[in-house]
C-alpha positions as CSV (number, residue, x, y, z in Angstrom):
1,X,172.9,77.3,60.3
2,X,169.7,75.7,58.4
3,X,169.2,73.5,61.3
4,X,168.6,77.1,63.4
5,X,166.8,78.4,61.1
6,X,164.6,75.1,61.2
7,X,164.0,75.4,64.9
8,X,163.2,78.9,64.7
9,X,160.3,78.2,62.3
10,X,159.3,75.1,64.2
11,X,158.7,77.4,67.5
12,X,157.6,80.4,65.1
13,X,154.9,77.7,63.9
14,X,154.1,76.3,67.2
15,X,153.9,79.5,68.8
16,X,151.5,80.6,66.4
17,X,149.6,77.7,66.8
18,X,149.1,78.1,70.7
19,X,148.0,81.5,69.7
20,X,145.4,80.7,67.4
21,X,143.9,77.6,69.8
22,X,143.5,79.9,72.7
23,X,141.6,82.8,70.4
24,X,139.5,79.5,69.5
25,X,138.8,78.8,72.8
26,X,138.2,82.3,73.9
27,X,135.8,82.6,71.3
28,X,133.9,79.4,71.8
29,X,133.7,80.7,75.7
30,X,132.8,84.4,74.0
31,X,130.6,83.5,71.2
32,X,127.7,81.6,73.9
33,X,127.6,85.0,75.9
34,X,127.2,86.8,72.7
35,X,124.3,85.5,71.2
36,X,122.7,85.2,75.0
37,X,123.3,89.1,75.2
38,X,122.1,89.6,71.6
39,X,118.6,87.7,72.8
40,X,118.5,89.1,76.2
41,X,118.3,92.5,74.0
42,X,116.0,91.6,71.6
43,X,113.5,89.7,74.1
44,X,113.8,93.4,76.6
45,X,113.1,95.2,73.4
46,X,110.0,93.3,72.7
47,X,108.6,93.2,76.2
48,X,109.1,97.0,76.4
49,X,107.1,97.6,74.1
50,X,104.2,95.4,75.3
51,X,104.7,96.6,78.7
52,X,104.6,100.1,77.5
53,X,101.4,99.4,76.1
54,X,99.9,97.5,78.5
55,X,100.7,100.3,81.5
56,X,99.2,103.1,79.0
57,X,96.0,100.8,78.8
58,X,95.9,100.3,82.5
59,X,96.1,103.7,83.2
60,X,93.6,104.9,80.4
61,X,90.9,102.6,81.6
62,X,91.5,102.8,85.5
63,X,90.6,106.4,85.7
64,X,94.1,107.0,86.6
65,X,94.7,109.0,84.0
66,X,91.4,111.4,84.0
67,X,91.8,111.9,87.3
68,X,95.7,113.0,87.2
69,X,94.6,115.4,83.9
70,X,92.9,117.4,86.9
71,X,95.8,118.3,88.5
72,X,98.0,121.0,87.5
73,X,101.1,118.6,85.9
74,X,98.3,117.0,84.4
75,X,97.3,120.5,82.6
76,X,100.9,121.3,82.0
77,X,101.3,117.8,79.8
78,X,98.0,117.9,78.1
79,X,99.5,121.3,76.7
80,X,102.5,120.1,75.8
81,X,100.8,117.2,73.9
82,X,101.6,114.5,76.2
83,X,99.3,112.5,78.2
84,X,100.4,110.5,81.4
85,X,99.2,107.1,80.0
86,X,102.1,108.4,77.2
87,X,104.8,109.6,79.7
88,X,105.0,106.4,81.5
89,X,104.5,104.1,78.0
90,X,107.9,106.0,77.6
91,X,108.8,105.2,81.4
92,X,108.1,101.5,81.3
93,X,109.5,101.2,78.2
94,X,113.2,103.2,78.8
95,X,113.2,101.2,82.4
96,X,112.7,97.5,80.6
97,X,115.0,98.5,77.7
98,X,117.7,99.5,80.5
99,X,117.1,96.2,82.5
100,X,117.7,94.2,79.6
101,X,121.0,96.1,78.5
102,X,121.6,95.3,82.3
103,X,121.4,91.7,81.9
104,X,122.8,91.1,78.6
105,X,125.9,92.9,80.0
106,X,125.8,90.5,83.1
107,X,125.9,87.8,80.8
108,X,129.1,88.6,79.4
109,X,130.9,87.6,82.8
110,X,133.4,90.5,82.5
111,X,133.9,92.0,86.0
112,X,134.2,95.8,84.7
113,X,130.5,94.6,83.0
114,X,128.8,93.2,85.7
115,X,129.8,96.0,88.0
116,X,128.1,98.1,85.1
117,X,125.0,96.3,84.9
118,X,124.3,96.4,88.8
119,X,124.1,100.4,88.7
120,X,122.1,99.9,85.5
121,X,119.8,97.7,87.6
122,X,120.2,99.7,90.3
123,X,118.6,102.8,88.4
124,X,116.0,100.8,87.2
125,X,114.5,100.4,90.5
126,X,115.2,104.2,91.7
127,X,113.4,105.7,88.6
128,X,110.0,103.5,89.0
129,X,110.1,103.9,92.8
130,X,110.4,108.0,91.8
131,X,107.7,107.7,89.2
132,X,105.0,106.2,91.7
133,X,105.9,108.1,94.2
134,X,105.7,110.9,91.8
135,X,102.4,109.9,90.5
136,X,100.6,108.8,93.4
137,X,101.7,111.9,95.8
138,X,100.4,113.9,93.3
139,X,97.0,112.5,93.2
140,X,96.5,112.9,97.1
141,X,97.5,116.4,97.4
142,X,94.7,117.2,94.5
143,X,92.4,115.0,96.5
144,X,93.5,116.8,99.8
145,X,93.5,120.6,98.2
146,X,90.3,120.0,96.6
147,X,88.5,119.2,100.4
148,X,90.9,122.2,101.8
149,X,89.5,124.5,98.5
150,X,85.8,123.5,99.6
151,X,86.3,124.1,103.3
152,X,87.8,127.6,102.2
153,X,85.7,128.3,99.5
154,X,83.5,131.6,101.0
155,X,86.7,133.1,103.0
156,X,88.8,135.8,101.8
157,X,91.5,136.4,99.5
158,X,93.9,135.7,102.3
159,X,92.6,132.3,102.7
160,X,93.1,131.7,98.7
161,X,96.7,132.9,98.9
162,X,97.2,130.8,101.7
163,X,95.9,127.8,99.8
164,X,98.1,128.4,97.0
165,X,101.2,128.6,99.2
166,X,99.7,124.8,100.8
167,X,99.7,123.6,97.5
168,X,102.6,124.5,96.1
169,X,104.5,123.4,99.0
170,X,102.7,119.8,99.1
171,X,103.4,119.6,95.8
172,X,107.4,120.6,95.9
173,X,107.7,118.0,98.8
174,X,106.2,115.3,96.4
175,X,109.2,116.4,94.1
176,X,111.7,116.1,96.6
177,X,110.1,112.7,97.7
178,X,110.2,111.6,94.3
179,X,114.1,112.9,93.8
180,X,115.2,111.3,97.0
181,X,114.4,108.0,95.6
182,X,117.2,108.6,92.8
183,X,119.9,108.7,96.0
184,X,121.5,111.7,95.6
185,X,125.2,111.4,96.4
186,X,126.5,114.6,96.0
187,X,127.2,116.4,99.3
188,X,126.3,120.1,98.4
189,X,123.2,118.4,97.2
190,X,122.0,116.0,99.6
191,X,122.4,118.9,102.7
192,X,120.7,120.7,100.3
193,X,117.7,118.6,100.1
194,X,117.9,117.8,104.1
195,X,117.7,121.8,104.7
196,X,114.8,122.4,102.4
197,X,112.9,119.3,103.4
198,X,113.0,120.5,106.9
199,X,112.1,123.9,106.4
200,X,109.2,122.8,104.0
201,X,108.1,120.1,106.9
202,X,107.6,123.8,108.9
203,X,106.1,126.1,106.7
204,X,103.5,123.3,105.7
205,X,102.7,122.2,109.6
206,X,102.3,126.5,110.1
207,X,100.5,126.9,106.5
208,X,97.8,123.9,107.6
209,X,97.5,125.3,111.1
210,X,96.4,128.7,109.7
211,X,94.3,126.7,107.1
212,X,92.7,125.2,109.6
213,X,92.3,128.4,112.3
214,X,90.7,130.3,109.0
215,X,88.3,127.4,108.0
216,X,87.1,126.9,111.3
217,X,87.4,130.3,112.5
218,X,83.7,130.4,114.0
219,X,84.1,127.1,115.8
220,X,87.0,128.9,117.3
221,X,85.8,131.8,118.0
222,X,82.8,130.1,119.9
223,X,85.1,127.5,122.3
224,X,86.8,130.5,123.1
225,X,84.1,133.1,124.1
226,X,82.7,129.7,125.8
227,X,86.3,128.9,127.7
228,X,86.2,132.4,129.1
229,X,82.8,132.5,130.2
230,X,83.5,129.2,132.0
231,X,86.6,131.0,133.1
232,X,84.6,134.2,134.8
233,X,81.7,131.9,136.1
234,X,84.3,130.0,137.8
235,X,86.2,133.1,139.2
236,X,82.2,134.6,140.3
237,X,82.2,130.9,142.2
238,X,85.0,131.2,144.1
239,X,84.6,134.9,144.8
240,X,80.8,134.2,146.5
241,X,82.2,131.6,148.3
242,X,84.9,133.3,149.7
243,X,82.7,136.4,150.4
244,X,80.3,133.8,152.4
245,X,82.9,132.6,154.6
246,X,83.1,134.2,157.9
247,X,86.4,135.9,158.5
């Protein structure tokens, strides 16, 4: 009997034994990744904020900002309190600080982790490709209204309401521009967005066509009356010369 009871603690102990080398070596394999994560974080967190600052500057002194303050999001932030050199401080910094979390997870070597830290990536690159798109299709349809606002500037109220409706739909298909580069996937969504980017692809093409037809509404007018002239001078041709013909 105390010879069982011997073997029993002799594979109690040895069992126990395996158990605690494996959680060593688990943890010497765990440990590495750990501090590598711990530093990936640390070194995103810095460079966020340098980034952050160094996109604010960029924008401050490039005239970027001044001349998106014009526009009316620009108005709408400076009101709020928030200037775009701030907003995309915020931008640059939330997009390094998620790229870093995406990395330090990679690091870790789990699968469940690195599957993680692609999607993580993965928004990264959707929300700065939305931003610019954001940003930058904003500043040509101020550019482009303000040469439509000067063409249209002595024409009626019509031609001011119509110029309001061209602007607000130029600036909702910048939106929807900037929103398609976060890939929708939901399917009530996504037909959602195909069926209003195709109607707003119409009612801008007829919107600029009447802009156009109202700004250069004299020009019009003139190759018209000049088309029908040459139309009856024509018809007076070929009437004399069929008159002169003997029958």
């Amino acid at each position: 009997m105390f010879v069982e009871v011997e073997e029993f603690i002799r594979l109690l102990m040895s069992e126990f034994k395996r158990v605690i080398l494996e959680f060593i070596a688990a943890l010497a394999q765990t440990v590495p990744r750990l501090l590598l994560a711990s530093v990936v974080l640390v070194v995103g967190w810095l460079l966020g904020r340098m980034a952050g600052r160094l996109v604010a500057l960029l924008l401050k002194y490039s005239g970027v900002e001044k001349a998106f303050a014009d526009t009316s999001v620009g108005r709408g932030l400076r009101k709020s309190g928030l200037s775009i050199s701030e907003l995309f401080n915020l931008l640059t910094r939330f997009s390094i600080y998620i790229l870093s979390l995406g990395i330090a997870i990679r690091t870790l070597g789990f699968e469940e982790a690195v599957a993680a830290a692609q999607n993580l990536l993965r928004l990264v690159g959707q929300v700065v490709s939305s931003g610019v798109i954001f940003i930058v299709g904003l500043l040509v349809v101020e550019k482009v209204m303000a040469i439509i606002r000067r063409i249209v500037a002595e024409e009626g109220v019509e031609a001011r309401v119509m110029t309001l409706a061209v602007h607000a739909l130029l600036v909702l298909l910048v939106v929807f521009a900037a929103i398609s580069q976060l890939d929708p996937t939901l399917n009530p969504a996504s037909t959602f967005f195909n069926a209003f980017a195709w109607g707003l692809g119409l009612g801008m093409g007829v919107a600029v066509v009447v802009l156009t037809l109202i700004a250069f509404r004299e020009d019009v007018e003139k190759l018209v009356s000049r088309l029908k002239e040459y139309g009856r001078a024509l018809r007076s041709c070929k009437e004399e010369g069929g008159a002169a013909t003997p029958p």
